[in-house]
C-alpha positions as CSV (number, residue, x, y, z in Angstrom):
1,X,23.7,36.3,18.9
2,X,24.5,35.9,15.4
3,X,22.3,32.9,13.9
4,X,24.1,30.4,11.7
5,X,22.0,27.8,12.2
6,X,18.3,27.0,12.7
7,X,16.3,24.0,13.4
8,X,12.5,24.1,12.6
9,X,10.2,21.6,14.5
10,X,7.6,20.7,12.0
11,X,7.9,20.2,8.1
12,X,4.1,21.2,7.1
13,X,2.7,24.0,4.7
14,X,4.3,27.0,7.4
15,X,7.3,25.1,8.1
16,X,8.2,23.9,4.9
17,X,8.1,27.1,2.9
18,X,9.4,29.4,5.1
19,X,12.5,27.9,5.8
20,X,13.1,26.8,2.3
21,X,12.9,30.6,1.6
22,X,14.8,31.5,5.0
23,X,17.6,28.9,3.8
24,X,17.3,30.1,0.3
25,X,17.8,34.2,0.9
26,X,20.7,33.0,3.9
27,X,23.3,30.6,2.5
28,X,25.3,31.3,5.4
29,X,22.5,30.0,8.0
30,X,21.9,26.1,8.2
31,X,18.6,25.7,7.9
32,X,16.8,21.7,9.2
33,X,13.5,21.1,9.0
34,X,12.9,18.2,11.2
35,X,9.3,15.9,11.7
36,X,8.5,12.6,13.1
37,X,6.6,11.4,10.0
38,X,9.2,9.8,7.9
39,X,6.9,9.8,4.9
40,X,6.8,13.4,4.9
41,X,10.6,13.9,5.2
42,X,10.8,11.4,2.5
43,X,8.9,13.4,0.3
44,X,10.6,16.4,0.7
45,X,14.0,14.7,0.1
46,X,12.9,13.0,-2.8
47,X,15.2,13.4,-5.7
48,X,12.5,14.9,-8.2
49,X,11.7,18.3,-6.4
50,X,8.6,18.0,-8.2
51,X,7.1,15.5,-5.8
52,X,7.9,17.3,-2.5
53,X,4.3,16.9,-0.5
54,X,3.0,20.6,-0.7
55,X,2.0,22.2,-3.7
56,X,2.8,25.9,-4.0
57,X,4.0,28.0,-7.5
58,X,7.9,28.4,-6.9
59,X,8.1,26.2,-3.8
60,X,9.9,23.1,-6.1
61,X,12.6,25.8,-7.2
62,X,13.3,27.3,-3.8
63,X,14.0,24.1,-2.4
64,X,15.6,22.7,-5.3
65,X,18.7,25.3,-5.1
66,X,19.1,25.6,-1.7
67,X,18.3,21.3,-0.5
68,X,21.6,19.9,0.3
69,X,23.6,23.0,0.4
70,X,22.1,24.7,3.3
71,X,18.8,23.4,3.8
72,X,17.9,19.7,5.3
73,X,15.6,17.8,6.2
74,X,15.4,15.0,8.8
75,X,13.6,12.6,11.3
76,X,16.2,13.5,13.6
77,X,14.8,15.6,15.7
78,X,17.0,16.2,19.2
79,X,20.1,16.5,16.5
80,X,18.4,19.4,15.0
81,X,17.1,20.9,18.3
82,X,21.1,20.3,20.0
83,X,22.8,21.6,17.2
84,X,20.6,25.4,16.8
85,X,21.1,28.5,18.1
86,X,17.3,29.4,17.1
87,X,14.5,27.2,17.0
88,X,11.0,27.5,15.0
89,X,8.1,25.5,16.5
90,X,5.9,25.1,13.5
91,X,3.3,22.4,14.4
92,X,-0.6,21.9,14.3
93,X,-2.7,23.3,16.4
94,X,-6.0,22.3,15.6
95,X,-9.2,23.3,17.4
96,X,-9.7,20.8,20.1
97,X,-11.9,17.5,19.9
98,X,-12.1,16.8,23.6
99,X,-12.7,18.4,27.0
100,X,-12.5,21.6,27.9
101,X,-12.9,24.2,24.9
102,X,-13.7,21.2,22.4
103,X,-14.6,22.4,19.2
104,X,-13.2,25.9,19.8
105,X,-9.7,26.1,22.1
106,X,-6.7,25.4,20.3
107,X,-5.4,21.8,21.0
108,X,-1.7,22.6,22.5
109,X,-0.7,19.6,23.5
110,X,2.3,19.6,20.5
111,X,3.4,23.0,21.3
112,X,4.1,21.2,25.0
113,X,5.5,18.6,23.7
114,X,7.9,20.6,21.5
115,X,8.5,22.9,24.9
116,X,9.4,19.9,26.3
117,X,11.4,18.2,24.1
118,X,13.5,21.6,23.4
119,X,14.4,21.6,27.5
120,X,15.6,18.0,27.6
121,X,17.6,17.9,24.5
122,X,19.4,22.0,24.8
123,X,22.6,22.6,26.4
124,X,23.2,25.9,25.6
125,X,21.4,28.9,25.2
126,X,18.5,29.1,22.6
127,X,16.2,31.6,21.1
128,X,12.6,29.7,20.9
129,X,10.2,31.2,17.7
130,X,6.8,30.7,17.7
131,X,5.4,30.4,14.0
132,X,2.3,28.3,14.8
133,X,-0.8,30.4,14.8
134,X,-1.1,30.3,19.1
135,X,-3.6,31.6,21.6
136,X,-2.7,34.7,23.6
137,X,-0.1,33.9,26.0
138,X,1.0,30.6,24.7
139,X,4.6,32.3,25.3
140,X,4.1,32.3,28.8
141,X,3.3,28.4,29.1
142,X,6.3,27.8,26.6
143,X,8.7,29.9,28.7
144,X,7.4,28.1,32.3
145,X,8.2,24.7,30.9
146,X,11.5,26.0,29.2
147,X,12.5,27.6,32.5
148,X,12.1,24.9,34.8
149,X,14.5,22.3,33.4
150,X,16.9,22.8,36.0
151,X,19.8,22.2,33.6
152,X,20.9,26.4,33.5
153,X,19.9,26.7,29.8
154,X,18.7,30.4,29.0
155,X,15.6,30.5,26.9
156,X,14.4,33.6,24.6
157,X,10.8,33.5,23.4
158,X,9.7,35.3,20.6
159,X,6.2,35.5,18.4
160,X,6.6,35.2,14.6
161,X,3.1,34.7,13.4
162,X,3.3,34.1,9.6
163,X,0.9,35.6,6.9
164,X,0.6,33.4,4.6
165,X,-1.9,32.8,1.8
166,X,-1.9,29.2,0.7
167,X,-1.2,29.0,-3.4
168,X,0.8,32.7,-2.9
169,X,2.7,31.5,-0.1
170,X,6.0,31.7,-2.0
171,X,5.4,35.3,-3.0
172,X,4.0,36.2,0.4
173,X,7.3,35.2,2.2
174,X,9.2,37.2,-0.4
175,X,7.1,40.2,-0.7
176,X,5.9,40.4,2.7
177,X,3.3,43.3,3.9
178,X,4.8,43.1,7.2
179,X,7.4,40.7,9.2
180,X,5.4,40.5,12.8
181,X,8.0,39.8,15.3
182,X,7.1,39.8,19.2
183,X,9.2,39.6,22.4
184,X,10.8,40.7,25.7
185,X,14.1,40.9,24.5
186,X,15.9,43.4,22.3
187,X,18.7,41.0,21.6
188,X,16.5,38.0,20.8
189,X,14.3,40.5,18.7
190,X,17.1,41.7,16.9
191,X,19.0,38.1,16.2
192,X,15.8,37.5,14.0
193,X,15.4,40.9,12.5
194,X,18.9,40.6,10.9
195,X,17.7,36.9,9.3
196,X,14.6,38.8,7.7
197,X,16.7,41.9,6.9
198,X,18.1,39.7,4.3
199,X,15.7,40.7,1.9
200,X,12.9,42.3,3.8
201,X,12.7,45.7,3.9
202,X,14.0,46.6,8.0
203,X,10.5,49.5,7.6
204,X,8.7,46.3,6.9
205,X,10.3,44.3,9.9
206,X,7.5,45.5,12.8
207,X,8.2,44.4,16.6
208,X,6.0,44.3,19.4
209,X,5.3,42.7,22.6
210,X,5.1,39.0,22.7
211,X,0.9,39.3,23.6
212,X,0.3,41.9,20.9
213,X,2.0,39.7,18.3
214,X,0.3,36.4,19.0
215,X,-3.3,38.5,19.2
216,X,-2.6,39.7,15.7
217,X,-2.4,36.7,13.6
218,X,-5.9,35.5,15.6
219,X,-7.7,39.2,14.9
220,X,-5.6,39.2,10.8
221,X,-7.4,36.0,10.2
222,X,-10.6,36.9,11.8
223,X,-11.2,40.2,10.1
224,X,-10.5,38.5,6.7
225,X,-12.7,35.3,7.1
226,X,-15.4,38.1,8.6
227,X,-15.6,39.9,5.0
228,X,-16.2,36.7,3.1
229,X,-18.6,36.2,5.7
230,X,-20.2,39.3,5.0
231,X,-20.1,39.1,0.9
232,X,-21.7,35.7,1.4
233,X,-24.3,36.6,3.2
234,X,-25.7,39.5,1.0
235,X,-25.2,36.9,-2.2
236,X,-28.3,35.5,-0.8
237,X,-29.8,38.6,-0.8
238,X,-29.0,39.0,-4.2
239,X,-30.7,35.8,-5.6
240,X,-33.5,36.6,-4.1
241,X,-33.5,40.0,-5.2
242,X,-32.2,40.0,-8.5
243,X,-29.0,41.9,-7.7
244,X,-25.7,40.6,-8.9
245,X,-23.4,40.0,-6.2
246,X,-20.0,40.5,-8.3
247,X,-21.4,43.7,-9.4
248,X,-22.0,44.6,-5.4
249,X,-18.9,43.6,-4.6
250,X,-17.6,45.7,-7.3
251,X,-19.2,48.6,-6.1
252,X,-18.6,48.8,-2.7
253,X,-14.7,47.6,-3.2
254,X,-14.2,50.7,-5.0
255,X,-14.5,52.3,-1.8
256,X,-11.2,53.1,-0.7
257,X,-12.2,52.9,2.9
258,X,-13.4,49.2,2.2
259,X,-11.5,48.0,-0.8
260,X,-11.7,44.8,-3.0
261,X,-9.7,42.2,-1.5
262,X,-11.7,39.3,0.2
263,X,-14.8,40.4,-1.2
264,X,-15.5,37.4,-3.6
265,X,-18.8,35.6,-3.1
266,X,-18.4,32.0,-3.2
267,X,-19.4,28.1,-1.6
268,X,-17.6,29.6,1.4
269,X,-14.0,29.8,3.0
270,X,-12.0,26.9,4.2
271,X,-8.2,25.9,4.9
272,X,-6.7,25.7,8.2
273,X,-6.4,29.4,9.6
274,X,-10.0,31.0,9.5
275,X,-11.8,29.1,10.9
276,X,-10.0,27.4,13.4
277,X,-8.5,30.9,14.5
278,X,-11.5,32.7,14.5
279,X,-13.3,29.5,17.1
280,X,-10.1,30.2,19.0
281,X,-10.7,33.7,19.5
282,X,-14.4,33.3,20.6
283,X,-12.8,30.8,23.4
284,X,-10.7,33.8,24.2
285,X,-13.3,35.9,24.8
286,X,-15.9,33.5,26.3
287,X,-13.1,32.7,29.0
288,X,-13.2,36.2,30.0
289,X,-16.6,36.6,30.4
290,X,-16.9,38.6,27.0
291,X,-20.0,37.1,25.5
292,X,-21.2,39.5,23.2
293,X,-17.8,39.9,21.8
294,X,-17.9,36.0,21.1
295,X,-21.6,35.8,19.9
296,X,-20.2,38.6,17.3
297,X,-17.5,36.2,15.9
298,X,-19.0,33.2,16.3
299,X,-21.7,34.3,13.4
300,X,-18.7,34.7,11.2
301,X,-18.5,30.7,10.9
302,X,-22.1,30.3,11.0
303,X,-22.6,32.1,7.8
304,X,-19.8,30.2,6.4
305,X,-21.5,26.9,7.6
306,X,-24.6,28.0,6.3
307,X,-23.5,28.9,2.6
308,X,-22.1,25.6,2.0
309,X,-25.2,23.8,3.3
310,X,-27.2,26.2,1.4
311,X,-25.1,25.2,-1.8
312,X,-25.7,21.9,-1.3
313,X,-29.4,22.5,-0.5
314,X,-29.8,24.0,-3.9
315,X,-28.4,21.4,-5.8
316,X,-30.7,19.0,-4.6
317,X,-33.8,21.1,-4.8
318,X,-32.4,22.0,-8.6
319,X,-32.3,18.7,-9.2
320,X,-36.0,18.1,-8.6
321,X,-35.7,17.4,-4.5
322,X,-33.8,13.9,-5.3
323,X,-30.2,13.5,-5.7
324,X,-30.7,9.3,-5.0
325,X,-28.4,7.7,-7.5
326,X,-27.3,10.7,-9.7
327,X,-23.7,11.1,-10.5
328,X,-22.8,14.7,-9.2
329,X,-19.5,15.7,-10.5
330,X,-17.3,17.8,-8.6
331,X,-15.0,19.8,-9.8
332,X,-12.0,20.6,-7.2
333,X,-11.7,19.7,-3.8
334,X,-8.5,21.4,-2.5
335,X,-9.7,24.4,-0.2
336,X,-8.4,26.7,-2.9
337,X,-6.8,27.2,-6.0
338,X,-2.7,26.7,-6.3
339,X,-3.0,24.0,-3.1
340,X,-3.0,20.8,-2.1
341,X,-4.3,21.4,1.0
342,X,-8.1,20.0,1.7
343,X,-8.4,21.1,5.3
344,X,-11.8,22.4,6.0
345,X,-12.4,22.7,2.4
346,X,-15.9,23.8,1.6
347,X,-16.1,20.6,-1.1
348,X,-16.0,18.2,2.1
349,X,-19.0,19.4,3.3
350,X,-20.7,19.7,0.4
351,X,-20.4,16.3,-0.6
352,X,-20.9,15.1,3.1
353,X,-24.4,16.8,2.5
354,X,-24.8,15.0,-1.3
355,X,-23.7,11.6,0.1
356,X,-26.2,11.4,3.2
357,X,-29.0,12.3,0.0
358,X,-27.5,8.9,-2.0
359,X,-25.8,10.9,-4.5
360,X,-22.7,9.2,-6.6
361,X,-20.1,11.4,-5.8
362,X,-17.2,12.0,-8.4
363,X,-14.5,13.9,-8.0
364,X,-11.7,15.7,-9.7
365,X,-9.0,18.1,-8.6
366,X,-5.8,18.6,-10.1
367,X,-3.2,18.6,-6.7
368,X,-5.4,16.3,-4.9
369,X,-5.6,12.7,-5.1
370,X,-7.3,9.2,-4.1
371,X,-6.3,9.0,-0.8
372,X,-6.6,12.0,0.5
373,X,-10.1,12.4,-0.3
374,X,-11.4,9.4,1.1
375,X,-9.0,10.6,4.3
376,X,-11.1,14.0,4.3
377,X,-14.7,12.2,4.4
378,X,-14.4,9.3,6.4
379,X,-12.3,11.8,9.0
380,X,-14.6,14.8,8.7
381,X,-18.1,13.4,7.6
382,X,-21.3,11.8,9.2
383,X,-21.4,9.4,6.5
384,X,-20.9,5.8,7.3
385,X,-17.3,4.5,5.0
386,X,-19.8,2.0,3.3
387,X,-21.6,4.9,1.8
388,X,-18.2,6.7,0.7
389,X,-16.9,3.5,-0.3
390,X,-19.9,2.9,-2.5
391,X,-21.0,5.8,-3.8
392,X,-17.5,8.4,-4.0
393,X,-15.5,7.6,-7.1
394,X,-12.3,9.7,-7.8
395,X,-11.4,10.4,-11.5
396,X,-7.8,11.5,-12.8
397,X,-9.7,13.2,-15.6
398,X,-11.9,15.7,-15.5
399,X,-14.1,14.6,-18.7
400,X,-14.0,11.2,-17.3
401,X,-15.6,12.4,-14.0
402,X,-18.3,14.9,-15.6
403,X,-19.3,11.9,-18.3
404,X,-22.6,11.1,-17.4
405,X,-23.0,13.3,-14.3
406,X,-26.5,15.1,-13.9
407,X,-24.8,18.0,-12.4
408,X,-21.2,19.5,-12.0
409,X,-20.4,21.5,-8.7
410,X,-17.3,24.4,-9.3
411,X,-15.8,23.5,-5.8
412,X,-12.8,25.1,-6.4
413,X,-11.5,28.0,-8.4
414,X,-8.8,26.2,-10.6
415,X,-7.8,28.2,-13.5
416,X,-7.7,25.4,-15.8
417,X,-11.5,24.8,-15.5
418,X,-12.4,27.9,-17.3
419,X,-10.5,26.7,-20.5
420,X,-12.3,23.4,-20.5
421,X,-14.0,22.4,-23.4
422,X,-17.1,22.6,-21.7
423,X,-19.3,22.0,-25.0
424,X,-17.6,18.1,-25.4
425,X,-18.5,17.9,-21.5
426,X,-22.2,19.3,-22.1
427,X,-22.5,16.4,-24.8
428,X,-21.4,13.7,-22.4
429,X,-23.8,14.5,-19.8
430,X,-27.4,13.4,-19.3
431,X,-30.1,16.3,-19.9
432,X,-31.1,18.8,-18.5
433,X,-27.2,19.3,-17.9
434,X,-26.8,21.3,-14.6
435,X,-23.9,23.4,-13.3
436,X,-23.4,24.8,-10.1
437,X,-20.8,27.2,-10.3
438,X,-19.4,27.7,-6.2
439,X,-16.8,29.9,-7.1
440,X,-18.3,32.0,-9.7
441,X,-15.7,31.4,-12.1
442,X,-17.5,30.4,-15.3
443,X,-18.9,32.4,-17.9
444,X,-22.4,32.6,-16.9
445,X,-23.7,33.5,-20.7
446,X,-21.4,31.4,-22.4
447,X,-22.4,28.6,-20.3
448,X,-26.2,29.1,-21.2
449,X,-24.9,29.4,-24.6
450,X,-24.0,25.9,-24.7
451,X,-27.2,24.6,-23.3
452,X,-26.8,24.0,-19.1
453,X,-28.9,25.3,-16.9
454,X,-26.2,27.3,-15.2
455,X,-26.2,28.7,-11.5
456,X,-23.9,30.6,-9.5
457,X,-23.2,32.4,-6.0
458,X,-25.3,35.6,-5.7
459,X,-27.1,36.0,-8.7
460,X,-30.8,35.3,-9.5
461,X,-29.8,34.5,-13.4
């Protein structure tokens, strides 16, 4: 089948980007993102590109040239869904809340609903593409509920896990490592092969089977979130030691048999792949009956839990065991630099952990505003909204919120905080000034320098 037009189920940070790139690299192929939420489709339509609701380098450019000519966006979702030959399902699946496997299954419930919608609305043939991160054999449930419409419709599954890093998302899906694609059938395979052959290398275009595919993005994710994991857990070692955790790292990513990527210490990982994939994977196994192989995983998110409570712990002991009624400025709260995106950021927790201890929370980040911070704590915290309400102030200036703070906490590695003028914001604070740098991004010597008592990940100094 030769695809000249594609519908994509789900505008979000996969969605979004990849079809806008898809749409942009294949004129030729209509290209409509469709979602429910009317706000978000909105936002992606809106006339200034610039204000299109995810935040990634590039992402306003690539959808700027190609919005209107060949890519769309629209609530109208069973028009998208009739009128494709090939159709991405690219919605959340967040670890479950309730029942069965809650805290660690994948919630599927919009995957079925996509299945289902797909088999109603089709009347002819369609090649289905899995781009949501899914458990192992997700295909097979898709396919059931496809196949048993009764309307003679011929479904092709296929697994195209995506790879992205959020705030290099735009160069990952042009510069790929690898194009993942999984399935049953050659034609199906190859229908999508040609769409990425567009400007992906074909020896970067890999194809599997539709279980080795979906099992790769879960084990990708794991294996990354597992060496941050492991960094964090020696930087511990290191304060207490006297080693330098940077220069560890350093060391050992020289290795060629280790290398240097993912070896930065730090508060601890967030976004919405590691460790939602990785609690997915130890459901995996524990539904087997593999128990050691979940117990090995599972410590992978306890270290992670336990750096950022050990963060917080330290700025309250810093602080002379009370944080009651001291303005603690924070300094990021996106997951990541290059993002908007605050899911499972490591600053949520952090300030959850503050907030419970009284602390006047303030809060800067340059992608992230108001709203969506308030969202994060009263959805994610144990805080009652009458503390956040009272005590979380949000600044749009970053001098504004470190003015009279007793302590500023590096949350997120923002470039533009190492060019501050951190000697007018050591003047504005109250004494001793305290920073807590969580993603060791600061100039530890510079910073003493200047007159704060200085602290970092992994170093005793």
């Amino acid at each position: 089948m030769k695809i000249t037009s594609i519908c994509c189920i789900g505008a979000g940070y996969v969605g979004g980007p990849t079809m806008a790139i898809i749409a942009q690299k294949c004129p030729h192929i209509k290209v409509t993102v469709v979602d429910l939420n009317e706000e978000r489709i909105a936002a992606w339509n809106d006339p200034d590109v610039n204000n299109i609701p995810i935040f990634e380098p590039g992402l306003s450019d690539m959808v700027g040239e190609a919005r209107g000519r060949n890519l769309f966006f629209t609530t109208e979702v069973e028009k998208g869904i009739d009128e494709a030959q090939m159709i991405f399902i690219s919605v959340n699946t967040p670890t479950k809340t309730y029942g069965l496997g809650k805290g660690m299954a994948a919630d599927l419930k919009y995957i079925e609903l996509c299945a289902r919608q797909i088999a109603s609305v089709a009347k002819d043939n369609k090649i289905v593409v899995e781009k949501s991160t899914l458990p192992v054999r997700t295909a097979e449930a898709v396919k059931n509920i496809l196949d048993n419409t009764g309307n003679g419709v011929q479904f092709q599954i296929l697994s195209n896990p995506e790879f992205l890093a959020e705030g290099t998302a735009v160069e990952d899906l042009l510069n790929p490592d690898r194009v993942l694609i999984g399935g049953n059938d050659a034609q199906a395979i190859e229908s999508l092969v040609e769409i990425y052959a567009n400007w992906v290398s074909r020896d970067k275009i890999l194809t599997t089977n539709l279980w080795s595919s979906e099992l790769s993005k879960l084990t990708a994710n794991a294996f990354l979130a597992q060496r941050v994991s492991s960094i964090n857990a020696l930087s511990e070692v290191c304060e207490k030691t006297g080693a330098d955790v940077n220069e560890v790292a350093r060391a050992i990513g020289m290795d060629s048999r280790i290398g240097s990527k993912f070896l930065k210490a730090s508060v601890g990982f967030g976004g919405s792949c590691f460790q939602k994939d990785i609690l997915n994977l130890v459901y995996i196994a524990k539904s087997y009956g593999l128990d050691e192989v979940a117990d090995y995983w599972e410590q992978v998110v306890i270290m992670n839990d336990h750096q950022k409570r050990r963060f917080a712990h330290k700025i309250v002991q810093t602080l002379y065991n009370t944080v009651s009624g001291k303005k603690i400025a924070f300094l990021g709260w996106a997951f990541k630099k290059d993002t908007n995106d605050t899911r499972e950021s490591a600053a949520i927790d952090v300030a959850d952990y503050l907030l419970l201890e009284q602390a006047k929370v303030a809060v800067f980040d340059p992608k992230v505003g108001e709203k969506q911070v308030r969202y994060d704590l009263a959805y994610s915290a144990t805080n009652e909204l009458s503390n956040i309400d009272k005590n979380v102030t949000v600044y749009q200036d970053p001098y504004e919120a470190c003015k009279g703070s007793h302590a500023i906490a590096v949350l997120t590695e923002w470039d533009e905080f190492k060019n501050y003028d951190w000697k007018r914001i050591f003047d504005s604070m109250h004494k001793p000034a305290f920073v807590f740098d969580g993603r060791n991004i600061l100039d530890a010597k510079k910073m003493k320098e200047i007159g704060f008592v200085f602290s970092s990940v992994g170093s005793a100094y």
